[in-house]
N, C-alpha and C positions, 0 to 999 in steps of 0.2 A: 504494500500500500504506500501511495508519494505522501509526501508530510500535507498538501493541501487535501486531501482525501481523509486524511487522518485527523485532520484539526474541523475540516465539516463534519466527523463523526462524534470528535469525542470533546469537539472545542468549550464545546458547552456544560461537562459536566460538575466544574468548578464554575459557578456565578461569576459570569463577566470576565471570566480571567482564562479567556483562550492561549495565554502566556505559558500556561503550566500544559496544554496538549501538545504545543511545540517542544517546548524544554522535556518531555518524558519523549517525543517522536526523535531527538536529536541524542537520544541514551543508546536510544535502540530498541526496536519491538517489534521485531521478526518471530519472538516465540512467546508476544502474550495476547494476540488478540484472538484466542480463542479460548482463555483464559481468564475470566474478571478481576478473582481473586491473587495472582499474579499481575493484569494488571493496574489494579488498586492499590496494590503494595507500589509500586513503579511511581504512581500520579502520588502516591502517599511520602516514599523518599524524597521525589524531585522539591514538594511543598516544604516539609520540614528542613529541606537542606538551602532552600530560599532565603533573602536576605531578610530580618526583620519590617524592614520597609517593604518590601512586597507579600510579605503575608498580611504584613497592617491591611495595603492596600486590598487584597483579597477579601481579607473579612470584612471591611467594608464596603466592598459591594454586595453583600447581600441582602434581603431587603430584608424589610422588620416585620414580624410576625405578626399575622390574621390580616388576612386577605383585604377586607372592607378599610383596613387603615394604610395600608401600602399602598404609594402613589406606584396607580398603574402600570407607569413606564418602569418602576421596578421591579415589577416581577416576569420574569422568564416564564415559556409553556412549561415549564417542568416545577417550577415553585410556585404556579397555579394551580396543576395538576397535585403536585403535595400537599399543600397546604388548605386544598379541598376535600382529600383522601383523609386529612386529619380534623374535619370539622371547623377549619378555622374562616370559613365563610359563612358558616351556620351559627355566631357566637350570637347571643343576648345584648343588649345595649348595656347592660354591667359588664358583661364577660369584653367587649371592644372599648371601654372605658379602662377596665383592669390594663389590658392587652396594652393601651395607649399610657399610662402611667408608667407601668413596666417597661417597656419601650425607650420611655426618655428617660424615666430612671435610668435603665441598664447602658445605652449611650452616655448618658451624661457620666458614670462611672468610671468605665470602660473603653470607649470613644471607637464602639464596634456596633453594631447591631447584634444581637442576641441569636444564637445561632446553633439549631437541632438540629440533627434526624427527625423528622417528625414522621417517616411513615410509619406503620403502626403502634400510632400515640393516639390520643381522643386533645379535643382541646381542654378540657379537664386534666388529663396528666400533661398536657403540658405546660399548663398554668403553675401546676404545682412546679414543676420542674425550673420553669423559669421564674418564681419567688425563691424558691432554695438557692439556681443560682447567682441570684443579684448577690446573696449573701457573702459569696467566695471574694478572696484575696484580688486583685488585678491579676500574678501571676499564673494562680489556680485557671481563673476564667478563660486566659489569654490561652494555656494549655489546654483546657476543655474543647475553646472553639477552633483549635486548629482539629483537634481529631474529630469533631464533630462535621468541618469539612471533608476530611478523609474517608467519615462514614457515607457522607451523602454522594459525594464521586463515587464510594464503592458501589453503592445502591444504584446509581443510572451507571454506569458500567456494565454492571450486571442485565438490566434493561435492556442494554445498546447490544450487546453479547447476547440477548436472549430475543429479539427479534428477528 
C-alpha cells in the first residue's frame, strides 16, 4: 500500500492528527495491516514517542464530550458515530448542563478536552468516569489521555481491518 493510500485509510483514526498515519507509514507496515492489534501497538509507539508538543497538540483536537455541546465542525463521522453508540446525544438538559460544567472545568484544569473510549460506556458511566477524572493530578490525567487515544485508534483500526 503507497503512504497516500495509507493515510486515506487510516488518517483519521487519531482526531485531526493524520501526522501520526504518516509517521507509523514511514516505520514501516508491510506486516501489520492485517493485523489491528499489531497495528495499534505501531500508531501507539509512534504517539508516545512524539514530542510533548504534538501530543499536547493531538489531544486537543479532540472535541469535548456529548454531542448536542460540541461545535459541529468538531466532530469527525467516527466521534458522531461514538458518541451516539454511547448515548451522548440522548443526554437530559441536566445531564448537557453536567457535561458543559465538566467540560470547562476539565479544560480549564488540564488545557485538553476530556478524552475516553467511550464505546461501550452509557452516558451514565461516563459521567461518573469523567467527575473521578477531573479529580486526578495534571500528570495522572495527561497519562490517562494519551492511552485513552491509543484505545480509540485501536478500536477504529480494528473497524478499518474488519470491513
Amino acid at each position: 500500500m503507497d503512504k497516500a493510500s495509507f493515510k486515506e485509510k487510516f488518517g483519521a483514526v487519531v482526531e485531526r492528527s493524520p501526522w501520526m498515519a504518516e509517521a507509523v507509514y514511514e516505520t514501516g507496515i508491510e506486516d501489520l495491516l492485517t493485523d489491528a492489534k499489531k497495528l495499534g501497538a505501531r500508531f501507539k509507539s509512534v504517539f508516545l514517542a512524539a514530542s510533548p508538543d504534538l501530543q499536547l497538540a493531538t489531544l486537543r483536537a479532540h472535541p469535548q464530550l456529548a454531542c448536542g455541546l460540541a461545535d459541529p465542525v468538531e466532530l469527525t463521522t467516527d466521534s458522531v458515530s461514538e458518541q451516539k453508540g454511547a448515548g451522548l446525544d440522548q443526554c437530559s438538559a441536566a445531564e448537557l448542563a453536567e457535561f458543559s460544567r465538566l467540560n470547562a472545568a476539565y479544560i480549564e484544569k488540564f488545557g485538553f478536552p476530556m478524552i475516553i473510549a467511550v464505546r461501550g460506556r452509557d452516558r451514565h458511566k461516563i459521567l461518573r468516569l469523567f467527575r473521578m477524572r477531573l479529580q486526578n493530578d495534571a500528570v495522572l490525567e495527561y497519562q490517562t489521555a494519551l492511552r485513552q487515544v491509543c484505545q480509540i485508534a485501536r478500536l477504529r483500526i480494528g473497524d478499518i481491518l474488519d470491513a
